[in-house]
C-alpha positions in Angstrom: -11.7 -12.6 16.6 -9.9 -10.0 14.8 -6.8 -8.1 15.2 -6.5 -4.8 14.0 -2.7 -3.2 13.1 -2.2 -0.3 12.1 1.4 1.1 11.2 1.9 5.1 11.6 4.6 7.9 11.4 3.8 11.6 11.5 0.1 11.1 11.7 -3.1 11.3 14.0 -4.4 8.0 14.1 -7.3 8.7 16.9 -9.8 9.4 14.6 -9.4 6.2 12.7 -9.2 4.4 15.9 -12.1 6.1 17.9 -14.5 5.0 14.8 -13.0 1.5 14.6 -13.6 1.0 17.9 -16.8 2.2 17.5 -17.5 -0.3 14.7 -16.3 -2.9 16.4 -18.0 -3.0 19.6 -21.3 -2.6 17.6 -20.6 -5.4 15.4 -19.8 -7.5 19.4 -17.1 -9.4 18.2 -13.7 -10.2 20.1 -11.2 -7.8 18.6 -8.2 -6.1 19.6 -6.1 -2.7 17.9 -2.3 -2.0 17.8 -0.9 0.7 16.7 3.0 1.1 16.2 4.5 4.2 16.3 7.5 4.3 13.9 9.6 7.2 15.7 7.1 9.7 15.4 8.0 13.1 16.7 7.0 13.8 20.1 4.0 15.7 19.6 2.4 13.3 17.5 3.7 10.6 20.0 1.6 12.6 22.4 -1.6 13.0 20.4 -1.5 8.8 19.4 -0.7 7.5 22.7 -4.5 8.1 23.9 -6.1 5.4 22.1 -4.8 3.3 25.3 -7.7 5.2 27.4 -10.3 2.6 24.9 -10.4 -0.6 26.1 -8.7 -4.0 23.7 -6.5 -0.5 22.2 -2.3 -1.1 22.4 0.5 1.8 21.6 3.6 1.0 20.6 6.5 3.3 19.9 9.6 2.1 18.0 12.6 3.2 19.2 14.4 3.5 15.8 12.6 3.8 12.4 12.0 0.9 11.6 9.7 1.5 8.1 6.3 0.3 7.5 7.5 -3.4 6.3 9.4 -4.3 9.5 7.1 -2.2 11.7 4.4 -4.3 9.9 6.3 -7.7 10.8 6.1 -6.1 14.4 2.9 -5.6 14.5 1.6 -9.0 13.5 4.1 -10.7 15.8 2.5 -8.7 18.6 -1.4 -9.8 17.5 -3.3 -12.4 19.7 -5.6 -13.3 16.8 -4.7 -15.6 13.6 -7.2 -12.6 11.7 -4.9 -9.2 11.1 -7.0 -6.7 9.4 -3.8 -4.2 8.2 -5.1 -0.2 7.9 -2.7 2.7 7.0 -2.7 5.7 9.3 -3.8 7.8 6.5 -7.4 6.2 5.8 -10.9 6.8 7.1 -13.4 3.3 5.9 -16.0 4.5 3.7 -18.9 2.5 4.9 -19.9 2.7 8.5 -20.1 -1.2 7.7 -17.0 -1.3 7.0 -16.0 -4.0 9.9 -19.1 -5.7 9.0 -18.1 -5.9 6.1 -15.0 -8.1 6.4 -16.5 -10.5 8.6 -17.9 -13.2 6.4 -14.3 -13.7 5.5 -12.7 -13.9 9.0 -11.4 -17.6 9.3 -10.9 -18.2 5.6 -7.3 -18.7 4.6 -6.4 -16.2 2.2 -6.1 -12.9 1.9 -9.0 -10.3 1.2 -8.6 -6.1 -0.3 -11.3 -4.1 0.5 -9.7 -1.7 -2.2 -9.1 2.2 -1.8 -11.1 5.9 -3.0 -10.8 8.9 -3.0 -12.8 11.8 -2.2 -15.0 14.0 -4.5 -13.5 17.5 -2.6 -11.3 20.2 -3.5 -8.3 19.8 -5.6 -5.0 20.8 -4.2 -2.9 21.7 -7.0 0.3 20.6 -4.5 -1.0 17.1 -4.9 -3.2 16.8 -8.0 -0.7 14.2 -9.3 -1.0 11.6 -6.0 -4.8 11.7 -6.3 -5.3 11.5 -10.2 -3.1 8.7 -9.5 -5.4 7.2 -7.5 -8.5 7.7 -9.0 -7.6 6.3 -12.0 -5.3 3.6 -11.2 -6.0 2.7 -7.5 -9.9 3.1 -7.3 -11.7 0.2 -9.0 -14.9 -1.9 -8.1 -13.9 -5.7 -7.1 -15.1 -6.8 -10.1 -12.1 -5.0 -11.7 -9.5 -5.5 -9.6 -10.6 -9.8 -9.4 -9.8 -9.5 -13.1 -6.2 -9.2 -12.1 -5.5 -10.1 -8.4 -2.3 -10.2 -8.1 -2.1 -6.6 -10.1 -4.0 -4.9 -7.8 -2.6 -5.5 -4.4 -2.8 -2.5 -2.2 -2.1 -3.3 1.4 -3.3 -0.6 3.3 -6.8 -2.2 3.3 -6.2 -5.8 3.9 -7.5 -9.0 5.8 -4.9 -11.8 6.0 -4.4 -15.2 8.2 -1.1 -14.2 10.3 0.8 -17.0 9.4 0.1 -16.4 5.3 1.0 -12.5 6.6 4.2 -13.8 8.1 5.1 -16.3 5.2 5.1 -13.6 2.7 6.2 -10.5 4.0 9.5 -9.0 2.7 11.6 -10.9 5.3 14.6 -8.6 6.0 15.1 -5.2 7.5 14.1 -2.3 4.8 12.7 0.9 5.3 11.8 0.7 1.3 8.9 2.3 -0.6 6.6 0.0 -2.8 6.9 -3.1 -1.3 3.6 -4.1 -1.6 5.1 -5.4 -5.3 7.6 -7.7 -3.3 4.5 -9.0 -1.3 2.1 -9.1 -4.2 5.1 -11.8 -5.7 5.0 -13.6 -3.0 1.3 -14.1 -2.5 1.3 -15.4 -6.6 4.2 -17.3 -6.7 3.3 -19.5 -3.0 -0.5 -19.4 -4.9 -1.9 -18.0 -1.6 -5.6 -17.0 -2.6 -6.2 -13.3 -3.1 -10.2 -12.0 -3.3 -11.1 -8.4 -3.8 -14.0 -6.9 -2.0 -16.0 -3.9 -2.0 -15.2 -2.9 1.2 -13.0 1.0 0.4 -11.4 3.0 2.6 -10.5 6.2 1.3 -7.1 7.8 0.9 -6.2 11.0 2.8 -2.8 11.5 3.2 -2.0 12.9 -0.1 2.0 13.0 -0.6 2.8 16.4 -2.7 3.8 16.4 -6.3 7.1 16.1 -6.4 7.1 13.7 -3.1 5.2 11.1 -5.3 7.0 11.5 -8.4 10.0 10.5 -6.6 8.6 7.8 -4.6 7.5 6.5 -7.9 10.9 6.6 -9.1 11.6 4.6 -5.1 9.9 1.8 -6.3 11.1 1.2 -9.7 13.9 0.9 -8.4 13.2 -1.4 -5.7 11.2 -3.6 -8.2 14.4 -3.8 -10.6 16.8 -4.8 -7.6 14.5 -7.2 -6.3 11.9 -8.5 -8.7 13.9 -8.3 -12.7 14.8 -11.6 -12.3 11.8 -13.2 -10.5 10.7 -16.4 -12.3 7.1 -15.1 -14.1 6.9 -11.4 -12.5 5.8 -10.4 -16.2 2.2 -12.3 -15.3 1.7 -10.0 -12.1 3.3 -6.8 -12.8 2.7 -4.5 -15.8 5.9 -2.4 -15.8 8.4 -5.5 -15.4 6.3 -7.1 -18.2 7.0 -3.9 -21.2 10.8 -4.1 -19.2 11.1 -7.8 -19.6 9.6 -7.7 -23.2 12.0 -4.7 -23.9 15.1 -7.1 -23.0 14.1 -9.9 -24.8 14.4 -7.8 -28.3 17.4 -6.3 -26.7 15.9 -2.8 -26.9 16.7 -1.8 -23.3 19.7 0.3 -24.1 17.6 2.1 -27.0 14.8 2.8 -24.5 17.4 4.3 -21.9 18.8 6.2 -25.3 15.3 7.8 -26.1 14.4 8.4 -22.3 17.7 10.4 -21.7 17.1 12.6 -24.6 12.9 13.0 -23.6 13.3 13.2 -19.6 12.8 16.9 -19.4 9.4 17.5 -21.4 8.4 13.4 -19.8 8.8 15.7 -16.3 7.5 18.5 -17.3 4.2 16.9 -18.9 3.9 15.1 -15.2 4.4 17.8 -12.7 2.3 20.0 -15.1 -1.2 21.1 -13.8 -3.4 18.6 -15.2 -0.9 15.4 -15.2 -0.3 13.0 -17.5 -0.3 9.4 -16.4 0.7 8.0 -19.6 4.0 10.3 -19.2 4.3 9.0 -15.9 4.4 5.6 -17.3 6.8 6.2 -20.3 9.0 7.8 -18.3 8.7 4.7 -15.4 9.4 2.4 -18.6 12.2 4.5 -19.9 13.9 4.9 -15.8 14.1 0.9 -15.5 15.7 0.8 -18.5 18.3 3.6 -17.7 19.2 2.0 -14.3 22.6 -0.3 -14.1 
């Protein structure tokens, strides 16, 4: 029995939905699928409230924005089943297995990543940065990503026990970016078992350039305010760990010295054609350091 949920906003999730369905009632399992719209504008509103036309298919609309965390929370508090299988609107699986694929693991208490890809098409220049981002630090084989579990956490493909779900979500109302972080913590400090499959879905709701660089700067800053002082975040989390080392020496006002004066060209060598992800982490480094 397995609960599908999938959070959207600004996006056509029938495709998605219409293939999962699909995969489902081949596999014959009991399942259901929710989708919660987070305030939406009206013609995607339109377009997404079809999938109630398939059978075991819910629509729900928010009535304020309520962000993908709490419109998560929303979603597993509506699920009949104890197995939430949590998609992003932005995906398509990769397999046409792909709900095969997670079944061996329905009923086990833990949680389980299928992991993410990307597509071998065209490059948009406008988001050459989101998906070199993603190839290279986002798309890795389970082997890989089991090296470092709690490292590797991206939620947008994920089978989880709702109560472990519930336990370990971020439990206040935020409409913040990066929170899989927050969750990730959570997960490693309660010692709730994480497993990486080879299950990918791939990513297709690139952001643009500049949309990503500054949701990268979103959340460091959420991970400062809520995770600096978290009791062994250094084991989980690679940027809080160079941070954390940085403040032990007492270096962190240097670093914040040197980023200030090397921000410009860090940007520039980001947003140029062919990105650099080693800038992008410098200048990550060098932001946490700068921030009061």
């Amino acid at each position: 029995m397995l609960s599908i949920l999938i959070p959207t906003y600004n996006y056509d999730i029938t495709t998605l939905v219409n293939l999962l369905h699909d995969q489902c009632t081949a596999a014959k399992i009991t399942f259901e699928i929710i989708v919660a719209d987070d305030l939406s504008t009206v013609a995607y509103r339109e377009i997404n409230k079809v999938i109630v036309k398939f059978p075991y298919c819910t629509y729900i609309e928010n009535l304020e924005n309520l962000g993908r965390t709490l419109t998560r929370k929303k979603l597993a508090d509506a699920a009949t089943y104890g197995a939430l299988l949590f998609l992003d609107a932005d995906v398509m699986p990769v397999s046409d297995d792909f709900i095969k694929g997670y079944l061996p693991f329905i009923g086990y208490q833990g949680v389980f990543l299928g992991g993410i890809a990307y597509k071998n098409d065209t490059v948009d220049s406008n988001t050459i940065l989101r998906r070199k981002y993603g190839r290279y630090r986002e798309e890795k084989s389970a082997v890989q990503r089991n090296n470092f579990p709690y490292g590797n956490i991206l939620s947008g493909n994920m089978l989880i026990s709702k109560h472990i779900f519930l336990e370990n979500n971020y439990p206040d109302r935020a409409n913040l970016y990066g929170m899989d972080n927050f969750f990730a913590y959570r997960l490693y400090k309660n010692k709730v078992a994480v497993t990486h499959i080879d299950n990918p879905v791939y990513h297709l709701g690139l952001e643009s350039n500049a949309l990503f660089f500054e949701k990268c700067l979103e959340s460091v800053r959420n991970r400062k305010k809520l995770l600096a002082s978290a009791e062994r975040i250094e084991a989980i989390n690679s940027l809080l760990k160079h941070y954390k080392m940085l403040e032990r020496f007492g270096l962190v006002p240097v670093a914040a010295l040197f980023f200030r004066m090397g921000e410009p060209l860090l940007k520039k060598m980001i947003l140029k054609k062919d990105p650099n992800l080693f800038c992008l982490d410098i200048y990550r480094l060098g932001y946490i350091c700068s921030l009061k």
